[in-house]
C-alpha positions as CSV (number, residue, x, y, z in Angstrom):
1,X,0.0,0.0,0.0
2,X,2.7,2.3,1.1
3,X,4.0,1.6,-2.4
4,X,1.5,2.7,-4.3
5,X,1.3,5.3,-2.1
6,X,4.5,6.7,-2.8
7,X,4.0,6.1,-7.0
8,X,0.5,8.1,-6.7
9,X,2.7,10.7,-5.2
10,X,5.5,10.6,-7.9
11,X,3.0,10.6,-10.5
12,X,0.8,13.8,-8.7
13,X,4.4,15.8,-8.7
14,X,5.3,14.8,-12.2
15,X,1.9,16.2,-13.5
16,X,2.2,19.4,-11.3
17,X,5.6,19.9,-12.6
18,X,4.5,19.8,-16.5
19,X,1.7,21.7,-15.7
20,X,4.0,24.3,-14.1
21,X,6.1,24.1,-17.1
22,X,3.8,24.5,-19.7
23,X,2.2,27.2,-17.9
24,X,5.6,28.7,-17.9
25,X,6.1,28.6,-21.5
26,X,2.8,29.7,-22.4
27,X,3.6,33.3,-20.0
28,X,6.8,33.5,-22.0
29,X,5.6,33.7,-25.2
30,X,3.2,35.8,-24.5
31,X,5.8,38.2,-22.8
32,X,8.5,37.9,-25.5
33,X,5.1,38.6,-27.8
34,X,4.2,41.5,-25.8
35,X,7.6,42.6,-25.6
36,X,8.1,42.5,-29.3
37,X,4.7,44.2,-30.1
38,X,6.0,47.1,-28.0
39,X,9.1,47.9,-29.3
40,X,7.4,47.4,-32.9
41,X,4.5,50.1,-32.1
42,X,7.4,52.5,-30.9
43,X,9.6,52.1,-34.0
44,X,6.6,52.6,-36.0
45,X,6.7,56.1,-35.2
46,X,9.6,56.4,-37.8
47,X,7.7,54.3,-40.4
48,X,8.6,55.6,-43.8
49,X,5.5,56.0,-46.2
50,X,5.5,53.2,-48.4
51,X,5.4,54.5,-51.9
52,X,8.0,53.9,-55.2
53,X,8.7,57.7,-55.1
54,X,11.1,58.8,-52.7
55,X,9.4,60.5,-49.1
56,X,11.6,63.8,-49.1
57,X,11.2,66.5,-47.1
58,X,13.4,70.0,-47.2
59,X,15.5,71.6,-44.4
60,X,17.7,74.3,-44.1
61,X,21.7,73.6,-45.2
62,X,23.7,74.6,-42.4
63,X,26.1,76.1,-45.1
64,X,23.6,78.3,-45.9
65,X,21.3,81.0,-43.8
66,X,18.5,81.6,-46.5
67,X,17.8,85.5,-45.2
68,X,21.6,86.0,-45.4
69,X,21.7,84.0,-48.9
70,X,18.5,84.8,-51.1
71,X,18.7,83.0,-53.6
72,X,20.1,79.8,-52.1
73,X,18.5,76.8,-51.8
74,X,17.0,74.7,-48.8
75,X,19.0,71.1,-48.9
76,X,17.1,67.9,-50.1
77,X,16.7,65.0,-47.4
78,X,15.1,61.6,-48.3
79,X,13.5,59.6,-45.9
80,X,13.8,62.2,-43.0
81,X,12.8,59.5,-40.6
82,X,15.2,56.9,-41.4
83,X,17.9,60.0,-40.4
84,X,16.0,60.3,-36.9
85,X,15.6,56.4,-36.4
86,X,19.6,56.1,-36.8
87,X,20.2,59.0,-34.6
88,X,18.5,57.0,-32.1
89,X,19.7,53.3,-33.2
90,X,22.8,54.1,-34.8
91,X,23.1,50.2,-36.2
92,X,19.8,50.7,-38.4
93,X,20.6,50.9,-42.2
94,X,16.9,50.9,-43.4
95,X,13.2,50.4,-43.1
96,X,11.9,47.3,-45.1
97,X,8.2,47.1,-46.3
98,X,6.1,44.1,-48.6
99,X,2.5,45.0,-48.9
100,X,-0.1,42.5,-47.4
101,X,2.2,41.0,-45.3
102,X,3.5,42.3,-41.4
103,X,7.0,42.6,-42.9
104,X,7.5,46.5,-42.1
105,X,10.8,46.8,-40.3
106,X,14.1,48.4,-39.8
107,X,16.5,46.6,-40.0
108,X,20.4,46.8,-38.8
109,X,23.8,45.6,-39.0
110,X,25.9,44.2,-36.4
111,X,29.7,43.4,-36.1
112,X,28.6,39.3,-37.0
113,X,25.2,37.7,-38.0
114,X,24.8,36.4,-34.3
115,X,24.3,40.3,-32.1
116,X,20.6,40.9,-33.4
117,X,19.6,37.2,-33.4
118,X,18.4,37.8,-29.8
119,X,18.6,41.4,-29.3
120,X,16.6,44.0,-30.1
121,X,17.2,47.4,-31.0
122,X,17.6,48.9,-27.5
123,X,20.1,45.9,-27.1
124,X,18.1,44.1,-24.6
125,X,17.4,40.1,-24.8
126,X,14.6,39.2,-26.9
127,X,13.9,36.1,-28.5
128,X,11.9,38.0,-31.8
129,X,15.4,39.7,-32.1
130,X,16.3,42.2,-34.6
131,X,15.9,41.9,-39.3
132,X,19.2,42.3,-40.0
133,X,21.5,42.8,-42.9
134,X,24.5,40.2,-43.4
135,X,27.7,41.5,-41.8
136,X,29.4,41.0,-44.7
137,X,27.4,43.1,-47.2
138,X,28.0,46.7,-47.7
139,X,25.4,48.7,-46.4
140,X,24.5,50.8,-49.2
141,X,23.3,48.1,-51.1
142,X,26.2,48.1,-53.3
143,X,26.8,44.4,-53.4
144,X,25.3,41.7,-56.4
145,X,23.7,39.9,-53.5
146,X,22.7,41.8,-50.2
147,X,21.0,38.9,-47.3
148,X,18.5,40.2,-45.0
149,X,17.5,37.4,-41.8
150,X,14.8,37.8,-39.6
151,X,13.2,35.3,-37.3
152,X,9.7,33.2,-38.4
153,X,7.8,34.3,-35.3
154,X,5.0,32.1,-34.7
155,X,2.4,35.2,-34.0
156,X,3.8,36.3,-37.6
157,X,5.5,38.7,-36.5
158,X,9.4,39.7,-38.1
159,X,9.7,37.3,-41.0
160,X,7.1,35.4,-39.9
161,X,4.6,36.3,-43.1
162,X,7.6,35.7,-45.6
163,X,5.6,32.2,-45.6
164,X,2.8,33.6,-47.7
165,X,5.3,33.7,-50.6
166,X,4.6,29.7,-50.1
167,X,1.6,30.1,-51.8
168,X,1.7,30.1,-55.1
169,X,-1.3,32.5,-55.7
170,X,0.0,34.9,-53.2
171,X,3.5,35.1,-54.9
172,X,2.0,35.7,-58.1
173,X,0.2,38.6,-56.7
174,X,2.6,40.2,-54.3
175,X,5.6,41.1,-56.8
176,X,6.8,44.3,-55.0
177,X,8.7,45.7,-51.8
178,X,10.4,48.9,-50.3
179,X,13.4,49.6,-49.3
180,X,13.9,53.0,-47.3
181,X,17.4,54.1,-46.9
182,X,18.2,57.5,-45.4
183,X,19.5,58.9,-48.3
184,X,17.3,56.6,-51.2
185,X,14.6,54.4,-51.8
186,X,14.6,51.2,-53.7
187,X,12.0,49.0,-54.8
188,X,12.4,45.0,-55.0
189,X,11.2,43.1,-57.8
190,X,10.8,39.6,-56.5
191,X,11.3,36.6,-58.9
192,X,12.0,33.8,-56.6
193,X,10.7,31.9,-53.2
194,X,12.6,28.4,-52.5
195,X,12.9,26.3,-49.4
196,X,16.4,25.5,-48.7
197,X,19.3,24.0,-46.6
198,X,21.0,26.6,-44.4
199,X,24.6,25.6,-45.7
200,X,23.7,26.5,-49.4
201,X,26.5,28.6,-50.7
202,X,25.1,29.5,-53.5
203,X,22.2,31.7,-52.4
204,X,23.8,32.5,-48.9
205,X,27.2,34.2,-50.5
206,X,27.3,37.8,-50.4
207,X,30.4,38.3,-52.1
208,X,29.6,37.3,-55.5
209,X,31.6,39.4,-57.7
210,X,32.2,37.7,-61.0
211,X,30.0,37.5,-64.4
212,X,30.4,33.1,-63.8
213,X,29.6,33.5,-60.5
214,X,26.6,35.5,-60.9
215,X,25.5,33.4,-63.8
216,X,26.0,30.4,-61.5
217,X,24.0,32.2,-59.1
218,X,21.0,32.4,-61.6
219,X,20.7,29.0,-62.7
220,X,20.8,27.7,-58.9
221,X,18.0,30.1,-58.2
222,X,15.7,28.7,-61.4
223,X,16.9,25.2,-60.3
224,X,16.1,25.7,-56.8
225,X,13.2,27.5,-56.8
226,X,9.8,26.3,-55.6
227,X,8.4,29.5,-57.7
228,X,10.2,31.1,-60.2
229,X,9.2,34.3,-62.6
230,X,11.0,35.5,-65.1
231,X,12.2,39.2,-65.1
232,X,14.8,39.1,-67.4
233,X,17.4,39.8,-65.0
234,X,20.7,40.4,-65.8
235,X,24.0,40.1,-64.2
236,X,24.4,43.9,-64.0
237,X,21.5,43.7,-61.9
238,X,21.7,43.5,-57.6
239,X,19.3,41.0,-56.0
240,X,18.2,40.6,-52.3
241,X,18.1,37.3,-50.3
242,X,15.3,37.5,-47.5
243,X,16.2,34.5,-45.3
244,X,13.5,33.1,-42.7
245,X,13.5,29.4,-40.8
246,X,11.6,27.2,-42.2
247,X,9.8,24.0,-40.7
248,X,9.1,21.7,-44.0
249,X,12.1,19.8,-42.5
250,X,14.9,19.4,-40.4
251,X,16.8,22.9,-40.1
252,X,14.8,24.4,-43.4
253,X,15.1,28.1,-44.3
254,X,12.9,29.4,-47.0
255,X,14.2,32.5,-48.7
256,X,12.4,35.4,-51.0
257,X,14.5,36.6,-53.4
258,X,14.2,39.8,-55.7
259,X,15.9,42.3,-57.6
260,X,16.6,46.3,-56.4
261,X,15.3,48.5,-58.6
262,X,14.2,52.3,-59.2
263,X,17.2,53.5,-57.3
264,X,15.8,57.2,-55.7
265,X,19.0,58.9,-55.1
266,X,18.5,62.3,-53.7
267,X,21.5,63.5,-52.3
């Protein structure tokens, strides 16, 4: 009896403690949610307006006091809240947007790919972490292949939408994104959503710099991709390589890619 006793006890304090645990992890999503949703609702008060023109506004050149200089000119500034948002968060290159998806983000760049993976933007722990540029791309979007990560957040939040490029209807009608940078604005053409290994080196290289290599790069992305469209890129084109996890199977990532476009320079 005492026996049975003491398994009816084991059994009571197992239950409790899975309970306990679950309960736990059920809180911490919904803090790291909360926590996320918060800091998201305060960047948003340096949210660029999506458009494929460039948001400029006019101030004053220091070099110049317009009573003292008549006929000189006020200087041009694009994207006047992108220059606030990296006054504040001097790691933020840009603001990414896709319409008809939560994707509408800045996004940073750390001294590795690991910093913002758990941080966000105040630098504080966070599992919805930070979108963030490859460390090894050039910041200006200079480079044939710029990669962009973010985390597939289960409330769809970050990357999490990126998986409604899995459908095929969705990707036919979703072909555009945005770009904000402080200084331009770019618009991405996609032409590719594929679900891939995390060691591919084709797709996951930014420093593709040669007309083979970019060709190379081409052909693995038709290969590759679970939807493809034909925009008769070139290799004098520059692409971009959003990168989310993916759960189709062991350590997936599914990835959207596109071309930059419509380059608004302004100063």
């Amino acid at each position: 009896m005492k026996l049975k006793q003491i398994l009816f006890s084991g059994i009571v304090l197992i239950l409790i403690a899975i309970i306990g645990f679950s309960g736990y992890q059920l809180w911490d999503i919904h803090r790291n949610n909360a926590q996320e949703s918060t800091m998201h609702d305060r960047l948003l008060t340096y949210r660029p307006t999506p458009q494929t023109s460039p948001q400029t506004t006019w101030q004053t050149s220091p070099l110049f006091d317009v009573d003292d200089n008549p006929g000189s000119c006020a200087a041009p500034v694009a994207n006047q809240s992108i220059i606030d948002l990296r006054e504040k968060y001097p790691d933020v290159i840009g603001w990414l947007y896709i319409a008809n998806t939560r994707i509408d983000y800045p996004f940073a760049q750390a001294h590795d790919n690991e910093y913002y993976l758990h941080r966000d933007l105040d630098r504080n722990r966070s599992t919805a972490g930070t979108i963030f540029m490859d460390y090894r791309n050039s910041n200006d979007f200079s480079d044939f292949n710029t990669i962009i990560y973010g985390h597939n957040m289960r409330n769809g939040s970050m990357f999490g939408t990126l998986e409604n490029f899995n459908d095929l209807n969705f990707f036919n009608t979703n072909v555009t994104g945005t770009i904000f940078l402080a200084n331009e604005t770019f618009e991405i053409e996609f032409m590719a959503f594929a679900v891939i290994k995390p060691n591919d080196a084709v797709i996951y290289n930014p420093n593709i710099t040669t007309e083979a290599d970019k060709i190379i790069f081409f052909d693995h992305i038709r290969n590759t991709a679970r939807y493809y469209r034909d925009i008769n890129i070139t290799t004098n084109d520059r692409v971009i390589t959003l990168s989310t996890c993916n759960y189709e199977f062991n350590n997936a990532r599914m990835v959207l890619i596109g071309r930059i476009l419509n380059n608004f320079k302004i100063f």
